[in-house]
N, CA, C and O atoms as CSV, one atom per row, in Angstrom:
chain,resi,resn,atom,element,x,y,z
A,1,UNK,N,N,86.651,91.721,38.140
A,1,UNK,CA,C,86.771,90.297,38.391
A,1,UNK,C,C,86.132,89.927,39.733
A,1,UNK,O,O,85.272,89.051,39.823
A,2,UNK,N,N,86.631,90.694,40.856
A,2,UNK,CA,C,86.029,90.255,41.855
A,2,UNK,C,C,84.265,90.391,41.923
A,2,UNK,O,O,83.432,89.787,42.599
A,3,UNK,N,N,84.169,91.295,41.064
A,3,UNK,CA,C,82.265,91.578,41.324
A,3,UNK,C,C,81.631,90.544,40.587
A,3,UNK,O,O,80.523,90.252,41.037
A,4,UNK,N,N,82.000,89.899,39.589
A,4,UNK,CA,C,81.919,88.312,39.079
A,4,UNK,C,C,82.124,87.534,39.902
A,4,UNK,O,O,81.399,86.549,39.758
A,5,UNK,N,N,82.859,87.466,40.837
A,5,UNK,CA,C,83.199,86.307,41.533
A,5,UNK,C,C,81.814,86.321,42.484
A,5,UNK,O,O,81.352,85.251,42.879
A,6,UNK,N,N,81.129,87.707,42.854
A,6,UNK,CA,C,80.777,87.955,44.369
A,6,UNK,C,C,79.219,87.577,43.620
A,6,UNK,O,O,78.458,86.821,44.224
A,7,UNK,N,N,78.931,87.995,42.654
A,7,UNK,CA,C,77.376,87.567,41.727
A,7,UNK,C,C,77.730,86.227,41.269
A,7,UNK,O,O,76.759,85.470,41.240
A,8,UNK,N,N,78.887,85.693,40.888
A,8,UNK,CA,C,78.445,83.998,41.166
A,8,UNK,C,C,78.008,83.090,42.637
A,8,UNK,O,O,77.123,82.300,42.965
A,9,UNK,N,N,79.130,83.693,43.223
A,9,UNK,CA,C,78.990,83.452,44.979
A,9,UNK,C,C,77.429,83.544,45.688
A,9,UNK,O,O,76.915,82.958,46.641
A,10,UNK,N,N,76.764,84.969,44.370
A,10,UNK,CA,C,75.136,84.889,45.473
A,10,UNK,C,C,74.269,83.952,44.815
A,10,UNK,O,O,73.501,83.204,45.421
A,11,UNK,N,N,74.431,84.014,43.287
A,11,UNK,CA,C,73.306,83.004,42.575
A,11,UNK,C,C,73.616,81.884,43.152
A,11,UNK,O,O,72.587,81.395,43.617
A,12,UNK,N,N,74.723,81.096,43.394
A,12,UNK,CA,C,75.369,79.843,43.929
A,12,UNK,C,C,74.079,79.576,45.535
A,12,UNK,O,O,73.446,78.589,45.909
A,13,UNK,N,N,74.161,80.622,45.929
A,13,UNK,CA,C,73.601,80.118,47.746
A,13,UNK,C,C,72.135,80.640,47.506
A,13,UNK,O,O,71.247,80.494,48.345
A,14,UNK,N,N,71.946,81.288,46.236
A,14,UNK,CA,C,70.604,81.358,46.224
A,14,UNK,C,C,69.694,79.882,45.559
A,14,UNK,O,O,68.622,79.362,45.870
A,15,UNK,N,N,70.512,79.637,44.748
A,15,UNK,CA,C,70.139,78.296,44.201
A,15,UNK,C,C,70.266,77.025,45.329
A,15,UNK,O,O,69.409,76.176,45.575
A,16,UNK,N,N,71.102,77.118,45.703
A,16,UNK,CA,C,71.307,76.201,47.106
A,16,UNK,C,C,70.449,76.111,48.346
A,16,UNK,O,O,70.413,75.351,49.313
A,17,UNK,N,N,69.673,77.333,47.892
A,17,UNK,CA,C,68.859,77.502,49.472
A,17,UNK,C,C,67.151,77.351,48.619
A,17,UNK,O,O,66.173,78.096,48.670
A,18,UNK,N,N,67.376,76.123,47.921
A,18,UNK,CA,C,65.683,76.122,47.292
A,18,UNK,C,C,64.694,75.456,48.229
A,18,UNK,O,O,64.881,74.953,49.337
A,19,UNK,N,N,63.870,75.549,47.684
A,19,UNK,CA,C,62.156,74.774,48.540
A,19,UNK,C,C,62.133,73.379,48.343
A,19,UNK,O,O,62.081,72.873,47.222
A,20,UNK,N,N,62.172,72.670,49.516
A,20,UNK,CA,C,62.158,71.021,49.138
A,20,UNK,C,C,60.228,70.955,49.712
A,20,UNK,O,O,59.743,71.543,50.679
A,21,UNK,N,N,59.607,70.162,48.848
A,21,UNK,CA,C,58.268,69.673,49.090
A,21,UNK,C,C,58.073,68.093,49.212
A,21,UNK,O,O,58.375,67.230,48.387
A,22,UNK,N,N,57.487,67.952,50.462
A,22,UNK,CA,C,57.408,66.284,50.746
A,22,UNK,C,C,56.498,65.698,51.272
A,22,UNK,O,O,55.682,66.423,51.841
A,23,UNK,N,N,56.279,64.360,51.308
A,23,UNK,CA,C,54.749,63.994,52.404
A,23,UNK,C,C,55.743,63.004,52.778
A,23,UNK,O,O,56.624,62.378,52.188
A,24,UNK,N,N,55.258,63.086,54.069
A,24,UNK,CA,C,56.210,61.749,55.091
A,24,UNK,C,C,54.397,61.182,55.732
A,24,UNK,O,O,53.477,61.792,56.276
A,25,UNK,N,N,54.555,60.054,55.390
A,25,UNK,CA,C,53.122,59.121,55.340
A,25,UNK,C,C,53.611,57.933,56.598
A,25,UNK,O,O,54.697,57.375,56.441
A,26,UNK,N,N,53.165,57.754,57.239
A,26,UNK,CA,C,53.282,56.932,58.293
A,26,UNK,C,C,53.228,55.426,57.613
A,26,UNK,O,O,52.602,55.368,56.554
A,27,UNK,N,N,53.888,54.056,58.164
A,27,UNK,CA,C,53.867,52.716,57.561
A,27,UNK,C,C,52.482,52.290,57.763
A,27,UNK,O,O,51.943,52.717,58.784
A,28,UNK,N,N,51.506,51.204,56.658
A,28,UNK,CA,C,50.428,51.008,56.921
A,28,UNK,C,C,50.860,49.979,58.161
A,28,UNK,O,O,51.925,49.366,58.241
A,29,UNK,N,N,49.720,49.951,59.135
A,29,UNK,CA,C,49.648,48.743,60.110
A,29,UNK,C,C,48.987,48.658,60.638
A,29,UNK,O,O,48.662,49.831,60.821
A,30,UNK,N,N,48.213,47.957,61.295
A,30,UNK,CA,C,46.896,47.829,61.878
A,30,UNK,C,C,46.935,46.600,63.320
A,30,UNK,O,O,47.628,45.598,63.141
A,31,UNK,N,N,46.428,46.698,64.234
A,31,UNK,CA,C,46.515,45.781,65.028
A,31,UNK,C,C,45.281,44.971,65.725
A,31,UNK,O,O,44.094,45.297,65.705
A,32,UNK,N,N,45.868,43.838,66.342
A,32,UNK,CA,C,44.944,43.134,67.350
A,32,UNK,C,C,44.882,42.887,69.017
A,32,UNK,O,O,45.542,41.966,69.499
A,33,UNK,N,N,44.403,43.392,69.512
A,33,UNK,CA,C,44.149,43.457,71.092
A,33,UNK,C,C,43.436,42.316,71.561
A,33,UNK,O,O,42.231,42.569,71.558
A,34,UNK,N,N,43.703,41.076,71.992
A,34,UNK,CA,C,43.410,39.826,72.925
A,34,UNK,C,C,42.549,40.425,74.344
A,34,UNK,O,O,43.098,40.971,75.302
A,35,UNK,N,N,41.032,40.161,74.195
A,35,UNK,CA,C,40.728,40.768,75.925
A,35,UNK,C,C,39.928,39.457,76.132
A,35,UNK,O,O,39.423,38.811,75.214
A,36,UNK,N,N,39.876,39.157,77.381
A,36,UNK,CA,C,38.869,38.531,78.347
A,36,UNK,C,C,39.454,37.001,78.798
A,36,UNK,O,O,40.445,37.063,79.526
A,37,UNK,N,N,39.038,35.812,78.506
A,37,UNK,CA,C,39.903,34.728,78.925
A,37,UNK,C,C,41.437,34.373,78.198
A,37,UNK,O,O,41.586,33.468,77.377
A,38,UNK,N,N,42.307,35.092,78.580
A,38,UNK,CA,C,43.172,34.962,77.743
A,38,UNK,C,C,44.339,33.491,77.689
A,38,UNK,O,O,44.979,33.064,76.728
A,39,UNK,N,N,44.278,32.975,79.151
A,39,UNK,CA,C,45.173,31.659,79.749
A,39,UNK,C,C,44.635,30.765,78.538
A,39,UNK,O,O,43.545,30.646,77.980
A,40,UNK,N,N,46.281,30.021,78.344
A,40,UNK,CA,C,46.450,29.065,77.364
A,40,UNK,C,C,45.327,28.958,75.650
A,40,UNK,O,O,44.989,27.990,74.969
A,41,UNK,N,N,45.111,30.181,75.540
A,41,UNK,CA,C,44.499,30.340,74.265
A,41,UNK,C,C,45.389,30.584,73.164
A,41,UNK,O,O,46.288,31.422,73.230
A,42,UNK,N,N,45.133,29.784,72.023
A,42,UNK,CA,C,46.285,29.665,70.362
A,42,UNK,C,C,45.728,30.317,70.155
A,42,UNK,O,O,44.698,30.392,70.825
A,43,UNK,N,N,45.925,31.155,69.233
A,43,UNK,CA,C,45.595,32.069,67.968
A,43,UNK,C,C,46.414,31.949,66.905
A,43,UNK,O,O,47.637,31.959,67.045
A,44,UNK,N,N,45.902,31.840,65.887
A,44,UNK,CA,C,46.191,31.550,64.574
A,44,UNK,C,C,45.560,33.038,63.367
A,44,UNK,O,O,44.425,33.497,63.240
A,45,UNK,N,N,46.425,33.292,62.907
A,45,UNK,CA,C,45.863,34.476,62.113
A,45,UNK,C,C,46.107,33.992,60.941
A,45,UNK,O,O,47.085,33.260,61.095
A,46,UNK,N,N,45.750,33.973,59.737
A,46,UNK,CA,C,45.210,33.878,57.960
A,46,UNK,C,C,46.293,32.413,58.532
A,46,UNK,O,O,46.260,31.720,59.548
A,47,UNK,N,N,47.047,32.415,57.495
A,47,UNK,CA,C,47.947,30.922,57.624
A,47,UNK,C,C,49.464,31.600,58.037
A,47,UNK,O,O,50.411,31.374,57.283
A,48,UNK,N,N,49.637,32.335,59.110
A,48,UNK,CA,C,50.301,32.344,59.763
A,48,UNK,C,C,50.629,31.269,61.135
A,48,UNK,O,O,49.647,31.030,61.837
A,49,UNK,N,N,51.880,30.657,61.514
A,49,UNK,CA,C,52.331,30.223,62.479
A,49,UNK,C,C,50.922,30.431,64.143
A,49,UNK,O,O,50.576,31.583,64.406
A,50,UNK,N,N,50.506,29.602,64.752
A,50,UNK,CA,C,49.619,29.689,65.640
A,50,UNK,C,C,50.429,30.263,66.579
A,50,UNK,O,O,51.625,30.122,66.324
A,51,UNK,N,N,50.017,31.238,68.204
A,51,UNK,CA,C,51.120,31.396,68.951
A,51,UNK,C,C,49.659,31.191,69.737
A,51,UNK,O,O,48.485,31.131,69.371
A,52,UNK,N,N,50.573,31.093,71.395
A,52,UNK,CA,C,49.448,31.008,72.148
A,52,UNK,C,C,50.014,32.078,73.577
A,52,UNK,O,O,51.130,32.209,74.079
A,53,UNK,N,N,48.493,32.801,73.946
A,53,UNK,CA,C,48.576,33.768,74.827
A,53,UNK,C,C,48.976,33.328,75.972
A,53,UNK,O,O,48.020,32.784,76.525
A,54,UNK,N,N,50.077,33.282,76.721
A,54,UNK,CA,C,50.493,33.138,78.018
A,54,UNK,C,C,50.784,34.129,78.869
A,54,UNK,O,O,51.922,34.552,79.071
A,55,UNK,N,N,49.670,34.569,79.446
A,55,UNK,CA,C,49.086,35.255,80.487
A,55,UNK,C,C,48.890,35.140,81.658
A,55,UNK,O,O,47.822,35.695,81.914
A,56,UNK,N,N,49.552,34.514,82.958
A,56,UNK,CA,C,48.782,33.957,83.775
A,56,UNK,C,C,47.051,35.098,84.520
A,56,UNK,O,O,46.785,36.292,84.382
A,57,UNK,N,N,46.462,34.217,85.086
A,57,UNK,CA,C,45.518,34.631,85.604
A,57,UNK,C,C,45.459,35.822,86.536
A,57,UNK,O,O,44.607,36.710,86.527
A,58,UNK,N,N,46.495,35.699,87.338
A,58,UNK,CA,C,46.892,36.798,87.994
A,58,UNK,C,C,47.780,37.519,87.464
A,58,UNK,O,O,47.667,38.615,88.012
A,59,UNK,N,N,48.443,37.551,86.864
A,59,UNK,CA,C,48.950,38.549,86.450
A,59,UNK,C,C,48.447,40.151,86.794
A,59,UNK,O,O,47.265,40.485,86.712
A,60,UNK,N,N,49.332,40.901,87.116
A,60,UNK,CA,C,49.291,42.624,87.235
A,60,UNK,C,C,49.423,43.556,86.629
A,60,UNK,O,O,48.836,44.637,86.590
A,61,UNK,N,N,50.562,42.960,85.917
A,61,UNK,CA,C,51.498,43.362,84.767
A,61,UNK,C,C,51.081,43.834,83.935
A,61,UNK,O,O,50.989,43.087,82.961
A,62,UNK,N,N,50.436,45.672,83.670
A,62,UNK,CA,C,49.991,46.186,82.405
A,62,UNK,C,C,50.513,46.220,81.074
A,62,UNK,O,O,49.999,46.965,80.240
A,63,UNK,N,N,51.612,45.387,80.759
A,63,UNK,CA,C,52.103,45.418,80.232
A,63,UNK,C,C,51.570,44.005,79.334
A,63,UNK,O,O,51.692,43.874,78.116
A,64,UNK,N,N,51.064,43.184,80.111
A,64,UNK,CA,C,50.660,41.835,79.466
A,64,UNK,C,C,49.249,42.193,78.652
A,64,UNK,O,O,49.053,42.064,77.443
A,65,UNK,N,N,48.111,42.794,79.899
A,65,UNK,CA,C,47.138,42.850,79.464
A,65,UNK,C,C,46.934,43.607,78.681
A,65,UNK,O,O,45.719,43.802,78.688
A,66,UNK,N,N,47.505,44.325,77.801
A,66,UNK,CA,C,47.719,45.617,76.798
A,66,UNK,C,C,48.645,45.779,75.598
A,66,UNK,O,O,49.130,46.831,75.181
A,67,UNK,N,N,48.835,44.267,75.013
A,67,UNK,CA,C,49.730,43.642,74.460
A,67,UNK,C,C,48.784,44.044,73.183
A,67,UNK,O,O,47.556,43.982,73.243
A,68,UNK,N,N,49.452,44.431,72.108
A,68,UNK,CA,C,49.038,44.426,70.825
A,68,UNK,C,C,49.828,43.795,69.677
A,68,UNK,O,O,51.055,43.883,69.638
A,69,UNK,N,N,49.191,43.229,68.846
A,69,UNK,CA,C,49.561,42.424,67.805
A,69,UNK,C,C,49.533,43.094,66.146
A,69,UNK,O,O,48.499,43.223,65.491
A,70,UNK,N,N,50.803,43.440,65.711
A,70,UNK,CA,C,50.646,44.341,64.053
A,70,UNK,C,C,50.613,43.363,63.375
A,70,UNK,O,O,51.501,42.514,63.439
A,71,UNK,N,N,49.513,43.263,62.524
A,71,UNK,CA,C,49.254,43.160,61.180
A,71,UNK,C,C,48.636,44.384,60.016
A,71,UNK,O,O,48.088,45.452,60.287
A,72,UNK,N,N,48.878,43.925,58.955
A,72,UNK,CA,C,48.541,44.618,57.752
A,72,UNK,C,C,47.306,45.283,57.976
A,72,UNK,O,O,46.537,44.770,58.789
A,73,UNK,N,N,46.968,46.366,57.384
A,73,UNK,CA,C,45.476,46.564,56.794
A,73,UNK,C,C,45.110,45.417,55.932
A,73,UNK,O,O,45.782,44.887,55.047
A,74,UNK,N,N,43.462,45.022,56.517
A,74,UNK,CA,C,42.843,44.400,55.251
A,74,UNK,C,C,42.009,43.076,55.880
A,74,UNK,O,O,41.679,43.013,57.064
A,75,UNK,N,N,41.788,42.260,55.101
A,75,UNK,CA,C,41.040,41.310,55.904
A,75,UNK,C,C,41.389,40.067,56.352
A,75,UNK,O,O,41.849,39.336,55.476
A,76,UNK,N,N,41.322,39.677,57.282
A,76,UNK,CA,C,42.118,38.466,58.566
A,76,UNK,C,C,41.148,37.583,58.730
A,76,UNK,O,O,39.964,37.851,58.931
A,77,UNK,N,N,41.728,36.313,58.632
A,77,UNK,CA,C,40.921,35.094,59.247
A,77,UNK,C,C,41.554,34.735,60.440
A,77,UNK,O,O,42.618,34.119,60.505
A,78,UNK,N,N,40.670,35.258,61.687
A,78,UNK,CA,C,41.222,34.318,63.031
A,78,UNK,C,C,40.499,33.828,63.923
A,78,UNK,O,O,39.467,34.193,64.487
A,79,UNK,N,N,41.541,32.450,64.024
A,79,UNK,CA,C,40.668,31.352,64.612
A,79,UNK,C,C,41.466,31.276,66.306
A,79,UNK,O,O,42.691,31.306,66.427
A,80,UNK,N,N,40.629,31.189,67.349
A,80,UNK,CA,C,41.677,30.959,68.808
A,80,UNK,C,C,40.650,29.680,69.200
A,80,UNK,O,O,39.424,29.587,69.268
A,81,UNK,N,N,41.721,28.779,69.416
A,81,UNK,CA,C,41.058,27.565,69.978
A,81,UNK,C,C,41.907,27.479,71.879
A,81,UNK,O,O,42.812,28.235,72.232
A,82,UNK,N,N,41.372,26.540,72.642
A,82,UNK,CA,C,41.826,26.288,73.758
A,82,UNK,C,C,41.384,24.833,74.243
A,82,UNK,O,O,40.289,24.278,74.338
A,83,UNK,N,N,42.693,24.451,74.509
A,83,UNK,CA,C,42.171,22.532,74.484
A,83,UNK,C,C,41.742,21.845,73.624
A,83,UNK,O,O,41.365,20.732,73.989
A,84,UNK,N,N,41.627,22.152,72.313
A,84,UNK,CA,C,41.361,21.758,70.895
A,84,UNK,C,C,39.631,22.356,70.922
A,84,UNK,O,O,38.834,22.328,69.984
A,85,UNK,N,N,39.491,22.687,71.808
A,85,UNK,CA,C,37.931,23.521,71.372
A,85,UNK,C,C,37.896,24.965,70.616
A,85,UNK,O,O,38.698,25.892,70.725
A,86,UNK,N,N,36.849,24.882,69.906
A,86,UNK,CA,C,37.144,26.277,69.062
A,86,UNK,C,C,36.738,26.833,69.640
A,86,UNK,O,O,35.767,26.296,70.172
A,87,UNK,N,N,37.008,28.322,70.103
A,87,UNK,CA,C,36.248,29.051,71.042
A,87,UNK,C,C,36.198,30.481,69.911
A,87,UNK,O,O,35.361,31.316,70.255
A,88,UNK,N,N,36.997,30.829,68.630
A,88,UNK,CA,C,36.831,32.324,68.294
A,88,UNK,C,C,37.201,31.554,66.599
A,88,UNK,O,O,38.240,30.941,66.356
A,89,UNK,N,N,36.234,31.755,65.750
A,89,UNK,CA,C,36.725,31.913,64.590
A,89,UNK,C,C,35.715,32.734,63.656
A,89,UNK,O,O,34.547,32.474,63.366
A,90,UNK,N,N,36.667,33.985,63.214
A,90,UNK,CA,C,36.374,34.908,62.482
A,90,UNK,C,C,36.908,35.822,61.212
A,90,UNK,O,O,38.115,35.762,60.979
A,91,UNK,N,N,36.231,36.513,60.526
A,91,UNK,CA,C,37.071,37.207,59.203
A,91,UNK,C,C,36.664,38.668,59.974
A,91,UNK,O,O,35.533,38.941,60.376
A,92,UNK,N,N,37.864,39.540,60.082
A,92,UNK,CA,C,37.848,40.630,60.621
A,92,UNK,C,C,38.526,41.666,59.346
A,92,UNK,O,O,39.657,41.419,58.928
A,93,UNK,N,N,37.593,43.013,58.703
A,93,UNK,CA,C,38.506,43.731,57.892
A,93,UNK,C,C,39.255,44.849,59.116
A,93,UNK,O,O,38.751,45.119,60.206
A,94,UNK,N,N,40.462,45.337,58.626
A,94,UNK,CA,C,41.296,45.952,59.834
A,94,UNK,C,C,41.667,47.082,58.905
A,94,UNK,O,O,42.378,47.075,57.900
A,95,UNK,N,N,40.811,48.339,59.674
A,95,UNK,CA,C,41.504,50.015,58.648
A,95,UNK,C,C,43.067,50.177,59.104
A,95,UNK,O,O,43.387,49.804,60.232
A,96,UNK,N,N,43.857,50.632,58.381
A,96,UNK,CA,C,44.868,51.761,58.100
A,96,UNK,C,C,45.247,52.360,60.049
A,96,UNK,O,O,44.428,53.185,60.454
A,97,UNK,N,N,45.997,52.088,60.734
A,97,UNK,CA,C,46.254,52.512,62.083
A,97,UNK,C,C,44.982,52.346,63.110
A,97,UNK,O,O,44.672,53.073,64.054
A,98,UNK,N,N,44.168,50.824,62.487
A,98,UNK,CA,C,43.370,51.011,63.897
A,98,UNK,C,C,43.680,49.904,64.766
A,98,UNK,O,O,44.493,49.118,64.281
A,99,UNK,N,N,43.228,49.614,65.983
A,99,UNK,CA,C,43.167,48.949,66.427
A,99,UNK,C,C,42.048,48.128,66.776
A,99,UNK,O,O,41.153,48.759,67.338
A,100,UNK,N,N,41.839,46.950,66.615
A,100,UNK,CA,C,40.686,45.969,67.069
A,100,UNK,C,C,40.731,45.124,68.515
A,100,UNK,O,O,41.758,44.560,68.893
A,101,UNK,N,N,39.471,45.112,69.276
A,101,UNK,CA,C,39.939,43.903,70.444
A,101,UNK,C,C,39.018,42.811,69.800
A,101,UNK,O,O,38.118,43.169,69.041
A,102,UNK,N,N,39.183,41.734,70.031
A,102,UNK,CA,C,39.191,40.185,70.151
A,102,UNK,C,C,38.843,39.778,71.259
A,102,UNK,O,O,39.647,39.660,72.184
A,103,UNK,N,N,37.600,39.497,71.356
A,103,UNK,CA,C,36.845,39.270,72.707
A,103,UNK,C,C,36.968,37.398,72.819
A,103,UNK,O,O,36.337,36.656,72.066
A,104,UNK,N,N,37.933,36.897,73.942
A,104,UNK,CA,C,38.197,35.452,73.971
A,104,UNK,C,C,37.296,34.777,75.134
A,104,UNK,O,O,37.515,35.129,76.293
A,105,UNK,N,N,36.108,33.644,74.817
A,105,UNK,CA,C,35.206,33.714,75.745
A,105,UNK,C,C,35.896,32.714,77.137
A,105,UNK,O,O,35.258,32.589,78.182
């Protein structure tokens, strides 16, 4: 009886101790980097909500100038105006984890 018990006991932890196989895939996302005149410029991406870059001029703060924006992979319409002048409107396609800058004149 007990040598039954002790050959269920091993098939039990042998079965228990199987091979798990997996892919852990990172979330798609892709971003946008704002460089050059950045004070009081909107940006508007596809028909998303407009926001506008508030940056001051002096600013130091690496933290401002190194600001990135996630969106999807794929292709983006963006327009940045300043004072109702258009200053940036473009269709940008955006790969899978890259990043793009956005040159604001």
């Amino acid at each position: 009886m007990t040598r039954v018990v002790a050959v269920l006991l091993a098939c039990s932890a042998l079965v228990a101790c199987g091979y798990q196989e997996g892919v852990i895939q990172k979330a798609d996302m892709s971003y946008l980097k704002f460089i050059g005149n950045l004070p009081n410029a909107v940006v508007q991406i596809d028909e998303m909500p407009p926001f506008e870059l508030k940056i001051s001029p002096n600013s130091t703060n690496p933290q401002n100038l190194n600001t990135l924006y996630q969106v999807s992979p794929g292709r983006h319409h963006i327009v940045v105006t300043r004072g109702g002048n258009l200053l940036v409107d473009r269709v940008v396609l955006l790969d899978n984890h890259a990043t793009m800058e956005v040159q604001i004149p």
